[in-house]
Each structure stands twice: as C-alpha cells, then as structure tokens.
C-alpha atoms as an extended CHARMM CRD file, in Angstrom:
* protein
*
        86  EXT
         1         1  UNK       CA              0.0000000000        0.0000000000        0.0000000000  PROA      1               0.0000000000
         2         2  UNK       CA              1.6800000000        3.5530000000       -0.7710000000  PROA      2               0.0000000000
         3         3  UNK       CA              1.9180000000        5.6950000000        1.3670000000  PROA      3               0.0000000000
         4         4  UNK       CA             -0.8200000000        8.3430000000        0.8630000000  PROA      4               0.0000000000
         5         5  UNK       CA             -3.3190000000        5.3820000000        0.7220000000  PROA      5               0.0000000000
         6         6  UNK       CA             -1.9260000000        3.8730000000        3.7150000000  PROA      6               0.0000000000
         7         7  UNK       CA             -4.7530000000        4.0650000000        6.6300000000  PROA      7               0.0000000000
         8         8  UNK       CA             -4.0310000000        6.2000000000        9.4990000000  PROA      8               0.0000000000
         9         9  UNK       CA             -5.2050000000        6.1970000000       12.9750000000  PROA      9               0.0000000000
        10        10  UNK       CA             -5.4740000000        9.5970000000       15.2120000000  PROA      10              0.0000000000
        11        11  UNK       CA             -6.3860000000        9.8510000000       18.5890000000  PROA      11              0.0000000000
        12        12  UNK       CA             -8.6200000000       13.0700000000       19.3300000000  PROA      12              0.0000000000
        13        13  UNK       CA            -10.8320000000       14.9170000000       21.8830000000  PROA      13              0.0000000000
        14        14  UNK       CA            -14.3800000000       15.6340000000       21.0650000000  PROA      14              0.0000000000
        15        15  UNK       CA            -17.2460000000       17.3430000000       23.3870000000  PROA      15              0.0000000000
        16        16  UNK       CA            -14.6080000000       16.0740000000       26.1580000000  PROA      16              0.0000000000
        17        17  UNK       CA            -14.7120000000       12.1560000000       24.8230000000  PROA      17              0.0000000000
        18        18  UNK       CA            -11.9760000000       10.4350000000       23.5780000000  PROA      18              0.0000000000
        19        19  UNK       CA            -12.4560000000        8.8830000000       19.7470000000  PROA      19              0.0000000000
        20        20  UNK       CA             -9.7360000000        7.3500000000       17.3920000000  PROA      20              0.0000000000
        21        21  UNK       CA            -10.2620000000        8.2330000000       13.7880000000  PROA      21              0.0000000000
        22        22  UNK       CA             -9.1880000000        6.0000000000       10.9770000000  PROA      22              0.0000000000
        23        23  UNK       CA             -8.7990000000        6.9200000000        7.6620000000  PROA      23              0.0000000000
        24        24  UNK       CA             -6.5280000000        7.4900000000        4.4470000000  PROA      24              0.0000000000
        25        25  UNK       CA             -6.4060000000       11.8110000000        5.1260000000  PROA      25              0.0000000000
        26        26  UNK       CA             -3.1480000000       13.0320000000        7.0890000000  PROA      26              0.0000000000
        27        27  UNK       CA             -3.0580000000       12.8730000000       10.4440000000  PROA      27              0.0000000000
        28        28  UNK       CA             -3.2760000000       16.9620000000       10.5290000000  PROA      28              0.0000000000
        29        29  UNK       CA             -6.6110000000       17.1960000000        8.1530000000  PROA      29              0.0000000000
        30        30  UNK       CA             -8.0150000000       14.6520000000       10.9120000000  PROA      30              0.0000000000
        31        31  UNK       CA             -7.2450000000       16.5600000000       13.7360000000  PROA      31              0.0000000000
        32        32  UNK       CA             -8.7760000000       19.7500000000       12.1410000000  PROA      32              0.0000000000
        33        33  UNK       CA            -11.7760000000       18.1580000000       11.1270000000  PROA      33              0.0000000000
        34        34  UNK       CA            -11.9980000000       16.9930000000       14.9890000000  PROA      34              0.0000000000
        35        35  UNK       CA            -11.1770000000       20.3800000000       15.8570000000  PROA      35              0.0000000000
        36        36  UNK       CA            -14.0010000000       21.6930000000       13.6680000000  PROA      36              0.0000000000
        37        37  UNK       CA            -16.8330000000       19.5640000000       15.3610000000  PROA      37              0.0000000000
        38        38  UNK       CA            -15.8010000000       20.0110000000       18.7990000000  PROA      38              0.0000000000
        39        39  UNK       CA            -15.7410000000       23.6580000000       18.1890000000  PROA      39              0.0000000000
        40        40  UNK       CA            -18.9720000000       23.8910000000       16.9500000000  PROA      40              0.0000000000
        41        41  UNK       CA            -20.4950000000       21.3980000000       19.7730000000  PROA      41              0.0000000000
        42        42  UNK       CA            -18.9860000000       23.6900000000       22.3190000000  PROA      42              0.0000000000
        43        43  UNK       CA            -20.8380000000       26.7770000000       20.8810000000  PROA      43              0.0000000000
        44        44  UNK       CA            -24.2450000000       25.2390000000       20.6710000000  PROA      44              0.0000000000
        45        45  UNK       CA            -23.6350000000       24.0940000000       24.2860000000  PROA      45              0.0000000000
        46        46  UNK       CA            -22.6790000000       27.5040000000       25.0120000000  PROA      46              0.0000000000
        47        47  UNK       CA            -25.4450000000       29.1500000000       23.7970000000  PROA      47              0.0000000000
        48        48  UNK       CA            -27.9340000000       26.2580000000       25.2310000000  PROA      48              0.0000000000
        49        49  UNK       CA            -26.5470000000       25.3600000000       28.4790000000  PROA      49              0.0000000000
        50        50  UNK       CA            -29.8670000000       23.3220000000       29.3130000000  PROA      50              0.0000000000
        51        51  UNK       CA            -29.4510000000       20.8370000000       26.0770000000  PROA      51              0.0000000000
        52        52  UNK       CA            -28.7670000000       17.7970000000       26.3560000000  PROA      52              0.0000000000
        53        53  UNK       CA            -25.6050000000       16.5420000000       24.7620000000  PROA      53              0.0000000000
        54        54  UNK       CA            -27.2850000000       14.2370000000       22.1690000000  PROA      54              0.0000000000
        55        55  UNK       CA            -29.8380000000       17.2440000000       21.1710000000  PROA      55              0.0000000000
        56        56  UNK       CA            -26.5320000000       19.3130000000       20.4620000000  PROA      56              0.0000000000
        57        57  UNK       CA            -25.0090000000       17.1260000000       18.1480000000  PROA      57              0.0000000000
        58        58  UNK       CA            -28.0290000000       16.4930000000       16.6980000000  PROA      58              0.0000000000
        59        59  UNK       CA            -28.1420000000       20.5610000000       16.3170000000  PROA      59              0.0000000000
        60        60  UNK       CA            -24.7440000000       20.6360000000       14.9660000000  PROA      60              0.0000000000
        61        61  UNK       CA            -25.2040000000       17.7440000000       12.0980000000  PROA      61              0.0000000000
        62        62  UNK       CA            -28.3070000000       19.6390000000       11.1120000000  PROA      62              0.0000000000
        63        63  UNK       CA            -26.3080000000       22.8960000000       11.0100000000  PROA      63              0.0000000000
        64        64  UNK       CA            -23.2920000000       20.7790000000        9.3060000000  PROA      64              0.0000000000
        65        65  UNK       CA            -25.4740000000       19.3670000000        6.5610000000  PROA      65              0.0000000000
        66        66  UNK       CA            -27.3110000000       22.8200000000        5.8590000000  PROA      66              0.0000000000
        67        67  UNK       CA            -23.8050000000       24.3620000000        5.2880000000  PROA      67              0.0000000000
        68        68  UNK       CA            -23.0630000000       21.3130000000        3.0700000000  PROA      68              0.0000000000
        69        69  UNK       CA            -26.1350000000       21.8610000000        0.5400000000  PROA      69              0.0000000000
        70        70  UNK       CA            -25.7710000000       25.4130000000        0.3290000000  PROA      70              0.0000000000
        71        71  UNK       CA            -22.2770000000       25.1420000000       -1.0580000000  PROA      71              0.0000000000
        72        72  UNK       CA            -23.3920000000       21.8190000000       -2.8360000000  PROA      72              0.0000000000
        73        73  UNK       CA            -26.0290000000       24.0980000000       -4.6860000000  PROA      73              0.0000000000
        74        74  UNK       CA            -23.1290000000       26.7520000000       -5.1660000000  PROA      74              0.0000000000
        75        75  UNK       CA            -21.0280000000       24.1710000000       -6.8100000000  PROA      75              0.0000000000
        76        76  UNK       CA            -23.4270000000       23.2660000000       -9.1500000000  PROA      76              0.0000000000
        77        77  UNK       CA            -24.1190000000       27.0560000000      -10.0000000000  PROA      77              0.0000000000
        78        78  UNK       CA            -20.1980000000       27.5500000000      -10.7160000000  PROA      78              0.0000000000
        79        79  UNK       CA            -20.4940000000       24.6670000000      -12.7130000000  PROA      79              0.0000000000
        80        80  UNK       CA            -22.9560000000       25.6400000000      -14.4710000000  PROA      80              0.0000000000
        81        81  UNK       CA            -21.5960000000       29.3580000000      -15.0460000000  PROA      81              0.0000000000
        82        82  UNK       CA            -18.1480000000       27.6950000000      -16.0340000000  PROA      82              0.0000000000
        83        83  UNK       CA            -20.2040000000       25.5620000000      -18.8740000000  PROA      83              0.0000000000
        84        84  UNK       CA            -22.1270000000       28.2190000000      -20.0680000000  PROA      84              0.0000000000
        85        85  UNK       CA            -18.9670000000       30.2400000000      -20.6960000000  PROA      85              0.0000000000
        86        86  UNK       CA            -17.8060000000       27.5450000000      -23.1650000000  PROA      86              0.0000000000
C-alpha cells in the first residue's frame, strides 16, 4: 500500500470524549476536522446550556449538513456558469 493510501489512525478529543479516527487523510486534516466539530459542539452548548448533549449534536449535524447543501447548490451554480462560458 503507498503511502498516501496507507490508513491512518489519530487519537482526538471531542465534546470532552476520547475517539480514534481511521482513515486514508493526514493525520493533521483529521485533527482539524476533529477540531471543527468540537468547536462547533462547544458553541451550541454555550449558547444552550440546558441541552442535552445528544440534542446538540443532533443541532450541529443539522447545522453541518445545511452548510453542506448550500455550497453543494453553489457548486453546481459555478459549474454551471463555467459551462455556459464555453
């Protein structure tokens, strides 16, 4: 296996639980996207002290996958534009 599709394992901190992710990124782009989720989890917590932990990640995947359409449907716009142009 080469090395950029060799499987990596990192060991991270999210919403104060330890998890080991596995995959083929770098060890760096894992930890970020770890980073990114506990970051957000923190603020909805933040702002809804009273939530319980499973209703803010359920908050944060819906807020997650919203930000993931929109720029899905920007995408396709570009794409669009870009074809259009030729």
């Amino acid at each position: 296996m080469s090395e950029e599709n060799a499987v990596r394992a990192v060991r991270v901190q999210i919403f104060g639980e330890d998890h080991v992710l596995r995959g083929q990124a770098s060890e760096e782009y894992m930890e970020n996207l770890a980073s990114i989720v506990d970051r957000r989890l923190q603020e909805v917590q933040k702002n809804n002290p009273l939530l319980p932990r499973h209703r803010v990640a359920i908050l944060v995947a819906i807020n997650l996958a919203n930000e993931l359409e929109k720029l899905s449907a920007e995408h396709a716009d570009l794409l669009t534009l870009l074809e259009e142009a030729n």
